[in-house]
C-alpha positions in Angstrom: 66.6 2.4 106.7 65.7 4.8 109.8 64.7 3.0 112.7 62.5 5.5 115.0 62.9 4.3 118.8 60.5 6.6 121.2 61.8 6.2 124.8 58.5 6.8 126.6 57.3 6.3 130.3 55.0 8.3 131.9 56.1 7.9 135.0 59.1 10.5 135.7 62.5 10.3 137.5 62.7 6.6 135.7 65.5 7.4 133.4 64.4 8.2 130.2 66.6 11.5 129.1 69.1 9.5 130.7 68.9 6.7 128.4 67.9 8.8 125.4 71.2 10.8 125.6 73.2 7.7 126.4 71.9 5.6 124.1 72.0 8.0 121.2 75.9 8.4 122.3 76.3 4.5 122.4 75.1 3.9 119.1 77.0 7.1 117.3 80.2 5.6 119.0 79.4 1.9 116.9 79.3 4.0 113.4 75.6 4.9 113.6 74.3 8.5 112.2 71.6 9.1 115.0 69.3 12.2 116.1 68.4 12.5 119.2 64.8 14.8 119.1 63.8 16.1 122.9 59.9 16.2 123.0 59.9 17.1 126.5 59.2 21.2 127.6 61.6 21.1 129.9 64.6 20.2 127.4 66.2 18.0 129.7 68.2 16.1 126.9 68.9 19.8 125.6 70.6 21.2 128.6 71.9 17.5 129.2 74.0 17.4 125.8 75.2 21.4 126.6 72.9 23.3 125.0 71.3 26.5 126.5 67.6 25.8 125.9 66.7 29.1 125.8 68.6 30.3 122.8 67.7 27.3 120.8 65.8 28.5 117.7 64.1 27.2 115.7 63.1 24.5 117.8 61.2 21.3 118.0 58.0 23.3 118.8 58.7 25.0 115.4 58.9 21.3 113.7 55.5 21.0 115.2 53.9 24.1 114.5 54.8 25.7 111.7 56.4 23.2 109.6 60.1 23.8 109.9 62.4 21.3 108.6 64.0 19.1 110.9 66.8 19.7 108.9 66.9 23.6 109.8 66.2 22.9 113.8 69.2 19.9 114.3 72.3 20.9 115.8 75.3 18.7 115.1 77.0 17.8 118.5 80.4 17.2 116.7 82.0 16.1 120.1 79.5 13.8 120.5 78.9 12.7 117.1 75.5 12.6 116.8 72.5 15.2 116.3 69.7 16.4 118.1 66.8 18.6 117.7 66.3 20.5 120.7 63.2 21.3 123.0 62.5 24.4 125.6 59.6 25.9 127.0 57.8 27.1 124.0 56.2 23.1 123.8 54.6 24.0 126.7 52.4 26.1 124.3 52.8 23.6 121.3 51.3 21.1 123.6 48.0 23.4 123.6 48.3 24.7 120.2 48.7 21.4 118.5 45.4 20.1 119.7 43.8 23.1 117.2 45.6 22.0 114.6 45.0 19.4 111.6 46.9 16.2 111.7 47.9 16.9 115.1 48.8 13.5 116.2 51.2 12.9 113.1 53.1 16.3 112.7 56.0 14.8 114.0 56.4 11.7 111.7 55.8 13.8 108.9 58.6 16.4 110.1 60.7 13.6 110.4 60.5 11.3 106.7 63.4 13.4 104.9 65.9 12.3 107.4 68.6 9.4 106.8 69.8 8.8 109.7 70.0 5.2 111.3 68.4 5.8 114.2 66.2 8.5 115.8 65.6 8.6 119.3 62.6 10.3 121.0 62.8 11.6 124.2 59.2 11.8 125.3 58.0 14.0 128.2 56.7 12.2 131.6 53.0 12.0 130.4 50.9 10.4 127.8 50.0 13.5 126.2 49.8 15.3 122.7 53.8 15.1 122.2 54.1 11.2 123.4 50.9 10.2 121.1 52.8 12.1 118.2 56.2 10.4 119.1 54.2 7.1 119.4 52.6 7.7 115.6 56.2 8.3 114.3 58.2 5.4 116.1 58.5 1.9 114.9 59.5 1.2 118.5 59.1 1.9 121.9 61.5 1.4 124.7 60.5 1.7 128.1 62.9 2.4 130.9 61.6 1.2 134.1 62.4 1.6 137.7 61.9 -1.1 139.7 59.5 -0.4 142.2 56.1 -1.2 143.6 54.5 1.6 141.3 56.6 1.3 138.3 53.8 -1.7 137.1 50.9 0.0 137.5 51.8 2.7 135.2 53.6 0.2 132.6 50.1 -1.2 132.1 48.3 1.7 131.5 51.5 2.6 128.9 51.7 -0.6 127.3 47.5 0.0 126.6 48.6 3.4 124.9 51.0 1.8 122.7 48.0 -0.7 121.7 45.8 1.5 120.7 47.8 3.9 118.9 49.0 0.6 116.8 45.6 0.0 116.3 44.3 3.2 115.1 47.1 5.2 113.7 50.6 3.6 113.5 50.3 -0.8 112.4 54.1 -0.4 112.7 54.4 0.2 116.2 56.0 -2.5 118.8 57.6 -2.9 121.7 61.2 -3.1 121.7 61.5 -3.7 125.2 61.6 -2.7 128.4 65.2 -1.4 130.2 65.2 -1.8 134.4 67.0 1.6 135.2 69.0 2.7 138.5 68.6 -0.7 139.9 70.6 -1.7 143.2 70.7 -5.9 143.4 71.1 -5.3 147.3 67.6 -4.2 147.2 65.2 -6.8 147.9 62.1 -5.1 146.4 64.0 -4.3 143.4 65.2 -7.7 143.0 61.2 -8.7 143.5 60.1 -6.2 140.7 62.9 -7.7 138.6 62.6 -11.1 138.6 58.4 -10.4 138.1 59.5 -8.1 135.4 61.4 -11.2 134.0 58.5 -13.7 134.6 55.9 -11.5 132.7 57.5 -10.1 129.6 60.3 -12.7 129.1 62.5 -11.7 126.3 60.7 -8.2 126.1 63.3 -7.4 128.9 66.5 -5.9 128.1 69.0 -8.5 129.9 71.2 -5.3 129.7 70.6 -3.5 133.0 71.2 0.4 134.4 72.8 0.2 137.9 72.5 3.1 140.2 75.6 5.2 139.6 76.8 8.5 140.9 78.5 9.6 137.6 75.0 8.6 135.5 73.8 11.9 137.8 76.6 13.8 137.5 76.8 14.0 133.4 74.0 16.3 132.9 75.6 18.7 135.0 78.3 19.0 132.5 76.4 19.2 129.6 77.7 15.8 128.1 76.7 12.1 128.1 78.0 9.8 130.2 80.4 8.5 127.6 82.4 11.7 127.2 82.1 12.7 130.9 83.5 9.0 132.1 83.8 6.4 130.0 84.7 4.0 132.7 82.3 4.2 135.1 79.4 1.2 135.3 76.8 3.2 133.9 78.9 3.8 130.1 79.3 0.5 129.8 76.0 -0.6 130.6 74.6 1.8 127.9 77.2 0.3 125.3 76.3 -3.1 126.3 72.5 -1.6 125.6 73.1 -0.4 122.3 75.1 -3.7 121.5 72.0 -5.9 122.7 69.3 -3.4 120.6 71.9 -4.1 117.3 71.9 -7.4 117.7 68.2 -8.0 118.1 67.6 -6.1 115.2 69.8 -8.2 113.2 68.5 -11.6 114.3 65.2 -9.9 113.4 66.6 -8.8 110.0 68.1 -12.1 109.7 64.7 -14.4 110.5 
């Protein structure tokens, strides 16, 4: 069974393409069949797994838009061994163009029902917006990557109130899988104060797994490959592994229940 994990926050620079390119490599080196599907007009995760953004068609505005099959937008990224289904600048106008359309807020699920993979991760721009609603409608999950900072709260809040009403009203499935403290530096104070409130509020909602600041984390992008295949030694692979082998083994003890 597909497991559809949106990776939202709509607070940017908080590592989410980060963690949707990692994570998708993480769980495609434990066996997993994963697309990886950028939502975000910039194409981050695009250029950030090699791919010129520009030259990219069809596209995931064409999913959106004008029905294409997912199948005939995703690109196998052999060395990488996973797929993706990559994003430029024509979502800008999807963004607009969708809110004419019928079923606008579930294109995107329905795009996505023919695949098989294990695991599809959604890369969802920096704003609670037309593309995140329609990730949020075709998740069964939401992880949250959060900085932690003064500021990070407030907007996990007005998130975690999105995520509520779009279970409500058009997705009963949706949860939280949890939320995943990013760049963190323990010889911060305020970030150990965010953390450990973090830790007090949501309890087991927090990944115990946690994203240090690290130099090669920044560097990957810029060579057009996840952290994995750009350094497997450094900190920031192994965190993402430990990640992936945390989300697998929730999902089984939830399986198993």
């Amino acid at each position: 069974m597909t497991r559809t994990l949106a990776i939202c926050n709509q607070k940017g620079g908080v590592g989410k393409t980060t963690t949707a390119i990692s994570l998708s490599a993480a769980l495609a080196a434990t066996g997993k069949r994963v697309l990886l599907v950028d939502l975000d007009p910039q194409g981050n995760a695009t250029t950030g797994c090699g791919l010129r953004k520009a030259e990219q068609e069809p596209s995931c505005a064409d999913v959106l838009l004008y029905d294409v099959p997912a199948a005939e937008a995703r690109i196998a990224l052999e060395e990488f061994s996973f797929d993706m289904l990559p994003a430029n600048e024509s979502l800008t106008q999807a963004e607009v163009r969708l809110l004419e359309l019928e079923r606008r807020e579930s294109r995107l699920r329905q795009a996505l029902q023919a695949t098989d993979d294990d695991y599809v991760l959604l890369d969802c721009p920096p704003a609670l917006n037309i593309l995140t609603v329609n990730a949020l409608v075709a998740a069964d999950q939401v992880l949250v990557p959060v900085q932690c900072e003064f500021f990070a709260l407030e907007g996990l809040d007005a998130l975690l109130d999105t995520i509520t009403r779009v279970a409500q009203h058009a997705n009963p499935k949706l949860a939280l899988a949890g939320i995943l403290r990013t760049m963190y530096d323990s010889r911060n104070n305020l970030m150990r104060d965010v953390s450990e409130h973090l830790m007090e509020r949501f309890g087991r909602q927090i990944y115990r797994t946690v994203i240090p600041r690290n130099v090669v984390l920044a560097e990957a992008p810029s060579h057009g490959k996840p952290v994995m295949n750009y350094n497997a030694r450094c900190a920031g692979a192994s965190a993402y592994l430990m990640l992936a082998g945390e989300l697998l083994r929730r999902e089984e003890a939830v399986a198993g229940a």
